[in-house]
C-alpha atoms as one frame of an Amber mdcrd trajectory, in Angstrom:
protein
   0.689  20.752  -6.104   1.587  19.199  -9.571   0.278  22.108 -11.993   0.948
  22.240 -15.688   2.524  25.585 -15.043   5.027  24.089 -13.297   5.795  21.355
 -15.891   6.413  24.381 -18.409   8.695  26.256 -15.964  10.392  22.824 -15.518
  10.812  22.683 -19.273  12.344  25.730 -19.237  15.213  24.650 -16.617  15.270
  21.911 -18.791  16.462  23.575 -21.993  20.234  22.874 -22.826  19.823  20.105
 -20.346  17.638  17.026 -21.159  17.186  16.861 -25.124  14.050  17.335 -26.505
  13.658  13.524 -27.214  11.825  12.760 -31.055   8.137  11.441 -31.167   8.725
   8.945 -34.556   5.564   6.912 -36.320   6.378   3.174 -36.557   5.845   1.556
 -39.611   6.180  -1.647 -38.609   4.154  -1.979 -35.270   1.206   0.318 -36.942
   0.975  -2.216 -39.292   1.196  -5.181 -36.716  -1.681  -3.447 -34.668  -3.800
  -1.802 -36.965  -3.518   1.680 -36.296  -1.149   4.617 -35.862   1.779   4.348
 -33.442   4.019   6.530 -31.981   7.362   6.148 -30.110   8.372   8.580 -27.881
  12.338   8.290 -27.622  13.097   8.594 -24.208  16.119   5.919 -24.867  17.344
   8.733 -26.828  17.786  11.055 -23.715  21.208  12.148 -22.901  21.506   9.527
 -19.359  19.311   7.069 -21.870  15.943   7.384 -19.794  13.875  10.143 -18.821
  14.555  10.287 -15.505  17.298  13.142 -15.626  14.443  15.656 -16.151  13.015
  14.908 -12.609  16.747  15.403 -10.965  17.531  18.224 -12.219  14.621  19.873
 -12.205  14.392  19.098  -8.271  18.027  19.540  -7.996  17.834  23.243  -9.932
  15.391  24.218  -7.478  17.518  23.892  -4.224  18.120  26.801  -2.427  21.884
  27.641  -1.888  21.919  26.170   2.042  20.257  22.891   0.945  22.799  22.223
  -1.972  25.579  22.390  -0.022  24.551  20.072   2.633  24.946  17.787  -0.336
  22.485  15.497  -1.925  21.751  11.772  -1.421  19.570   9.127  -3.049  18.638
   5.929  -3.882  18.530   3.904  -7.599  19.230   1.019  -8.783  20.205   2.834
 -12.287  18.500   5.123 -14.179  17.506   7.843 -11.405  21.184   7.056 -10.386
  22.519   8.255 -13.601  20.023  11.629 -13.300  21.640  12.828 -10.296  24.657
  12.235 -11.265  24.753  14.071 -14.272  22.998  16.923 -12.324  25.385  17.098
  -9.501  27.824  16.871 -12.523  26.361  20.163 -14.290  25.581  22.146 -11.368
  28.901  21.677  -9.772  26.977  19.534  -6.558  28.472  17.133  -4.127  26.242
  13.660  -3.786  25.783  10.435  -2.867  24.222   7.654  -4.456  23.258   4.643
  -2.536  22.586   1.725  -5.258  21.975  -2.013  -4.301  25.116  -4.287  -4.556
  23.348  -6.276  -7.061  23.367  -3.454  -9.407  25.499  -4.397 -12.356  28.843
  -3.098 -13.118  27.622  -1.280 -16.210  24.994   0.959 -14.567  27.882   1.775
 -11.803  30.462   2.901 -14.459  27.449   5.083 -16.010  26.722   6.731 -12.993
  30.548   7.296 -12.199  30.610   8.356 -15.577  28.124  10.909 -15.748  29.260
  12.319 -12.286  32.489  13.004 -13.058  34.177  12.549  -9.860  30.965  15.114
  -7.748  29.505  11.597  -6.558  30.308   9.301  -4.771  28.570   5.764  -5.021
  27.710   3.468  -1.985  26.948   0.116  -2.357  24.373  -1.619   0.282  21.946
  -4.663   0.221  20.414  -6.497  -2.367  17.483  -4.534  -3.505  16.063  -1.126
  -4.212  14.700  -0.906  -1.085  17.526  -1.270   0.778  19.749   0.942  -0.683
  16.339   3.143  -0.248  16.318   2.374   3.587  20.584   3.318   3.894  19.901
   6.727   1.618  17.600   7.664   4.233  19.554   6.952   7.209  22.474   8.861
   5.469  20.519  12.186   5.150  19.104  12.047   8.821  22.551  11.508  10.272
  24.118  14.095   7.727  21.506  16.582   7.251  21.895  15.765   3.168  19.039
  16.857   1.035  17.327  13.712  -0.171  16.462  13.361  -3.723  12.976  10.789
  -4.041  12.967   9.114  -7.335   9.357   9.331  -8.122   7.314  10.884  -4.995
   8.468  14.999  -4.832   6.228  17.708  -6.625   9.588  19.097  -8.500  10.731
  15.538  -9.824   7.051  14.669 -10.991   7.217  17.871 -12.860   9.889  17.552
 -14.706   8.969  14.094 -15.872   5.891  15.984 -16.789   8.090  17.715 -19.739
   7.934  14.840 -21.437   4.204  14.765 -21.579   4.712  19.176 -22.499   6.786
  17.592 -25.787   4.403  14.550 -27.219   1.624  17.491 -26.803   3.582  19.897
 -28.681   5.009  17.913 -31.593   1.868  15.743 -31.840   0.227  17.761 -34.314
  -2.466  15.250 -34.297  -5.086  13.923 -31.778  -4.176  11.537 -29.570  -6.322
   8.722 -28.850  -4.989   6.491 -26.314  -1.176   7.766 -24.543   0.361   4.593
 -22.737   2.627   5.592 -19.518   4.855   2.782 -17.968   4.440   2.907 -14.270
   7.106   1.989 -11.682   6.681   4.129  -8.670   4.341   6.447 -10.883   6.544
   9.856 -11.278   6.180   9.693 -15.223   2.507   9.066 -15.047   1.393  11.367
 -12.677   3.655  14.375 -14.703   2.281  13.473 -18.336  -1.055  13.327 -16.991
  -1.453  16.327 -15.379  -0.336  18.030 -18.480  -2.703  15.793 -20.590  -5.976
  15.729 -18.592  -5.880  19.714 -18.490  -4.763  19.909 -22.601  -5.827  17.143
 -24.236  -8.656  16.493 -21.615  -9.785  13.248 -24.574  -6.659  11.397 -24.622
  -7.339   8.310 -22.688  -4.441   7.519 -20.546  -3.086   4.190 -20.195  -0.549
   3.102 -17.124   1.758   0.199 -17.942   3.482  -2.060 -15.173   4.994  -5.372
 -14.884   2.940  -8.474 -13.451   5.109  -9.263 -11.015   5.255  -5.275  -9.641
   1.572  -4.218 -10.420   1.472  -1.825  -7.444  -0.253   0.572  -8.911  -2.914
  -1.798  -9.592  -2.734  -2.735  -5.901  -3.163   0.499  -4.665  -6.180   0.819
  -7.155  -7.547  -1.655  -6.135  -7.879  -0.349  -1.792  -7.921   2.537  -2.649
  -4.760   3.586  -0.442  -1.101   3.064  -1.433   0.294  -0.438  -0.460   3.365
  -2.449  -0.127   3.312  -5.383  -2.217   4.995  -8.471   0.094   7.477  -9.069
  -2.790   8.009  -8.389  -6.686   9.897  -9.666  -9.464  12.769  -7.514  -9.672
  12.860  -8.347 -13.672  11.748  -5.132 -14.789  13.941  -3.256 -12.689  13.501
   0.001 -13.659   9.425  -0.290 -12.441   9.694  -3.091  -9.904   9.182  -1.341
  -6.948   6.843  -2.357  -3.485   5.433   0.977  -2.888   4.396   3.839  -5.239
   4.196   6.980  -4.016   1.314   8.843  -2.090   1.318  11.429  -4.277   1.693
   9.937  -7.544  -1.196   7.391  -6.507  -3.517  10.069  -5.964  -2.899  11.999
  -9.371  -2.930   8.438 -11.567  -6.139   6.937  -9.610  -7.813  10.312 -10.783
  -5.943  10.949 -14.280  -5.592   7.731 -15.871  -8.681   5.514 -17.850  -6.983
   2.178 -16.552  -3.780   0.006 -15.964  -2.499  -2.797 -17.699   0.054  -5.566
 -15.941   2.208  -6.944 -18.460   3.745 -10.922 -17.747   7.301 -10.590 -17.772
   7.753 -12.839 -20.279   5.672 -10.557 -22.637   8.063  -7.610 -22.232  11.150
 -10.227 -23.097   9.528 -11.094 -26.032   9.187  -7.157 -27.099  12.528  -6.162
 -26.283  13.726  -9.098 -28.363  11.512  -8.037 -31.550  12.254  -4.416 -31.382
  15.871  -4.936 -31.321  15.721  -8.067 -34.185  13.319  -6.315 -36.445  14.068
  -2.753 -35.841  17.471  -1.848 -33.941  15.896  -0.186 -31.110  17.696  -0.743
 -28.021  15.149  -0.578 -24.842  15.500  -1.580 -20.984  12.970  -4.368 -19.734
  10.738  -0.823 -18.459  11.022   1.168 -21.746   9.349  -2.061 -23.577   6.464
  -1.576 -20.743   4.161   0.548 -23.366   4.767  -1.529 -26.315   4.459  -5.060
 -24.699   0.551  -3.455 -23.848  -0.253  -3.331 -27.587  -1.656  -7.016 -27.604
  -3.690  -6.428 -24.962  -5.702  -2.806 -26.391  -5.150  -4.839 -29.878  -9.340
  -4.426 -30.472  -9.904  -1.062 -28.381  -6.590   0.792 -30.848  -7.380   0.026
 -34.355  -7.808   2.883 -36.608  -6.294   5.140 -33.326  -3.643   7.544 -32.904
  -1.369   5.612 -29.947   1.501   7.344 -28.376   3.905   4.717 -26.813   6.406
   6.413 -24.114   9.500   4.289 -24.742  11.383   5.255 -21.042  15.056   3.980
 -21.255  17.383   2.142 -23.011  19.881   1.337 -20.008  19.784  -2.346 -20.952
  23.078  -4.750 -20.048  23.224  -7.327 -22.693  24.689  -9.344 -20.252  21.225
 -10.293 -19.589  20.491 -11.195 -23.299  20.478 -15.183 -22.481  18.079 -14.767
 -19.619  15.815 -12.549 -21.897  15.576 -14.701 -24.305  15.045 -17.894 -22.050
  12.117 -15.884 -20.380  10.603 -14.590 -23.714  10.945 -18.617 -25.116   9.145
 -19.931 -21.845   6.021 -17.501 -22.115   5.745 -17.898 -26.003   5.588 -21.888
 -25.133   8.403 -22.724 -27.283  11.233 -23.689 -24.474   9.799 -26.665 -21.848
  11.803 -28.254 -19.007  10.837 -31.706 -17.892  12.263 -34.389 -15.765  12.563
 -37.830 -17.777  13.102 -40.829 -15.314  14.496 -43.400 -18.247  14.259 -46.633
 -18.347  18.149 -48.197 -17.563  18.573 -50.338 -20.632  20.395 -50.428 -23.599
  18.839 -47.917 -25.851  16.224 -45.975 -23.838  17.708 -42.783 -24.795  17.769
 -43.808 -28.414  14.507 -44.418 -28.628  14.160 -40.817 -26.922  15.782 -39.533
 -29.854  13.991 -40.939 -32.612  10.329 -41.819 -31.347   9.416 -39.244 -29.019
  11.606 -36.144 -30.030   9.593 -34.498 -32.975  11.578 -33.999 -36.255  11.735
 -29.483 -35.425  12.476 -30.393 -31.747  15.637 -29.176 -30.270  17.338 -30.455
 -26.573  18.957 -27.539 -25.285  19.655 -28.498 -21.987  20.298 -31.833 -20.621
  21.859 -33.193 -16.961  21.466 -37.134 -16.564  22.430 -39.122 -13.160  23.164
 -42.714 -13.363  21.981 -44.042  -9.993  22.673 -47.577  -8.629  19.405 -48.902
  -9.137  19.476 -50.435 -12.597  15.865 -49.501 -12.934  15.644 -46.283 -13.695
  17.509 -43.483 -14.059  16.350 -39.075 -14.181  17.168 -36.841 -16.601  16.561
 -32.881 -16.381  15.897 -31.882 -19.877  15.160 -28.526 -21.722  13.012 -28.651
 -25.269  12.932 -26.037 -27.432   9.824 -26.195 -30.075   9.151 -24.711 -33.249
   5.554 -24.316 -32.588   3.699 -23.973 -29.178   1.073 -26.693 -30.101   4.057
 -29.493 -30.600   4.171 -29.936 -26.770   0.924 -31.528 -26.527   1.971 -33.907
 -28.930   5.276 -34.462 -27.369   4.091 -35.197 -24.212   2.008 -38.161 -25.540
   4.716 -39.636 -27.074   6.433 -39.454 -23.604   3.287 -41.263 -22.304   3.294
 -43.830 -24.989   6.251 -45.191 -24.417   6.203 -44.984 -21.001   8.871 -42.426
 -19.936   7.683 -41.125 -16.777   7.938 -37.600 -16.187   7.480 -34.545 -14.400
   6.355 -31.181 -16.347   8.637 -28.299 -14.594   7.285 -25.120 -16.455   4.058
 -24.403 -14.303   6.301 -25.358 -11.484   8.032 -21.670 -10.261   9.725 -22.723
  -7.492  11.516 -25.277  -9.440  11.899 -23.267 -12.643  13.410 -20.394 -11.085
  16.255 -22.473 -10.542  17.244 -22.857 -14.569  16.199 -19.069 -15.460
């Protein structure tokens, strides 16, 4: 049982550990939303999300047999990098099971961080099958598994994090925003919150395309979700866990599912406008702004910013997906006219004078009719495309609009 006596005892494995990450005001989105916002710095931790206080506070409280069976998990990253460094300080043996998608950057973290007292194993393409092979592993080897999100110990130590907004608050909070994955951070902060600061209404955050907190909600039972968008990797997962459903369904006011697209868009602002560096699940909170805009104003807000393990390899695809959902980027497929100066008059009469081609594949074929063009727009303002598209009309290019289209679209992202 999750108890806020725990989380304190966790905080106090904790100490010379996990840093005691800074709660900051910020100026700028206070002023973009009304009201007074908070940023709690998890991006700032030492393994650059929160989730090394759930590791090692599991991991410290091992008995001597079960540590040196060894330990085992599964990550894609950031619970990965937790272990790791726990195994690292508390002289452990592990093994890490991690997707072979994972990028290169998160594996040299983890390597990193462990030192040489883990050793990584790469298997399948997703979370859950690396998941699936952890398991396996500590049947077969008798290795203590480490869960992510769904173990009373790892809960509670993401629970410190909740112990230190309370404590360096110094104010009431009004509304505390949680991004949600499989629902360890959650369930910790808000068992610490609903016995504390019983007032605080407590907001979950999760992708669109992973709401499975929502799902669960919403039966009233935990339930696997027939497929996600793995975007938001840190919080894209099928399943949350039984235990963290039961504390969030009772602890928190309601959930929010933010469009991928949405949390692009954030990551992309806080980084232009204010340096902060954040993973696609540590802009979770923020991206959720819009949507309390009315409910917040004139309200203390407390955003949990959760990692900052973000490969800017994936800059180009961030900003393609932040373009597409602010309406500013549109794919189409032109089928022009063959004859002498039907991409000319593309140019001048149906391009507006702030429109931008940024993509563009044209096939000749042997008809001398007509010929199809796959073409990417970028606007300066969302309400050019109408206009645009009855120029196209106009002057009779026939085309097909791709951008409502997903299974076509996912091909260019």
């Amino acid at each position: 049982m999750i108890t806020v006596k725990g989380i304190n005892q966790a905080a106090i494995r904790l100490k010379g550990v996990a840093d005691r990450t800074a709660l900051q005001y910020n100026r700028q989105l206070s002023e973009e939303f009304l009201c007074n916002v908070y940023l709690k710095r998890e991006d700032l931790q030492v393994v650059r999300s929160y989730k090394l206080r759930g590791a090692y506070n599991k991991i410290a409280t091992l008995s001597v047999e079960a540590r040196s069976r060894g330990l085992v998990c599964a990550s894609a990253g950031n619970h990965a990098q937790g272990v790791a460094y726990s195994c690292q300080k508390l002289g452990i043996r592990g093994i890490i099971f991690m997707p072979a998608t994972t990028p290169s950057q998160k594996i040299i973290q983890v390597e990193t961080f462990g030192k040489g007292n883990v050793t990584i194993q790469l298997t399948g393409d997703t979370y859950d099958d690396a998941y699936n092979a952890a398991l396996a592993y500590s049947n077969v080897h008798d290795a203590t598994f480490v869960h992510p999100f769904d173990d009373d110990q790892v809960i509670e130590g993401q629970g410190t994090v909740g112990q230190e907004i309370f404590e360096d608050a110094g104010f009431e909070i009004d509304y505390l925003l949680l991004p949600v994955g499989g629902g360890g951070l959650a369930a910790g902060v808000s068992v610490y919150f609903k016995e504390l600061s019983p007032n605080t209404k407590l907001i979950g955050v999760e992708p669109a395309g992973a709401a499975s907190m929502q799902a669960a909600f919403d039966k009233g039972s935990v339930v696997e979700l027939d497929q996600v968008d793995k975007f938001v990797d840190g919080a894209a997962v099928k399943r949350v866990g039984e235990r963290t459903f039961r504390i969030c369904k009772e602890s928190l006011t309601r959930m929010i599912a933010v469009p991928e697209g949405k949390v692009c868009t954030t990551i992309l602002n806080l980084y232009n406008l204010q340096a902060i560096v954040v993973e696609p699940a540590g802009a979770l909170s923020i991206a959720a702004l819009q949507e309390m805009r009315e409910s917040i104003k004139g309200k203390n807000v407390v955003c949990i910013v959760s990692g900052g393990n973000n490969d800017f390899t994936r800059m180009e695809e961030i900003r393609e997906r932040s373009l597409l959902y602010e309406g500013l980027k549109h794919y189409f497929i032109v089928r022009f006219p063959q004859r002498a100066g039907a991409l000319k008059e593309f140019l001048t009469e149906i391009l507006g004078p702030q429109d931008d081609i940024v993509h563009f594949e044209y096939i000749k074929k042997n008809n001398r009719e007509k010929g199809p063009a796959l073409i990417g727009i970028e606007l300066k303002d969302p309400g050019d495309l109408n206009l645009l598209q009855l120029r196209l009309k106009k002057l009779e290019f026939n085309h097909e609009y791709l951008n409502q289209q997903d299974d076509l679209l996912q091909f260019l992202l």
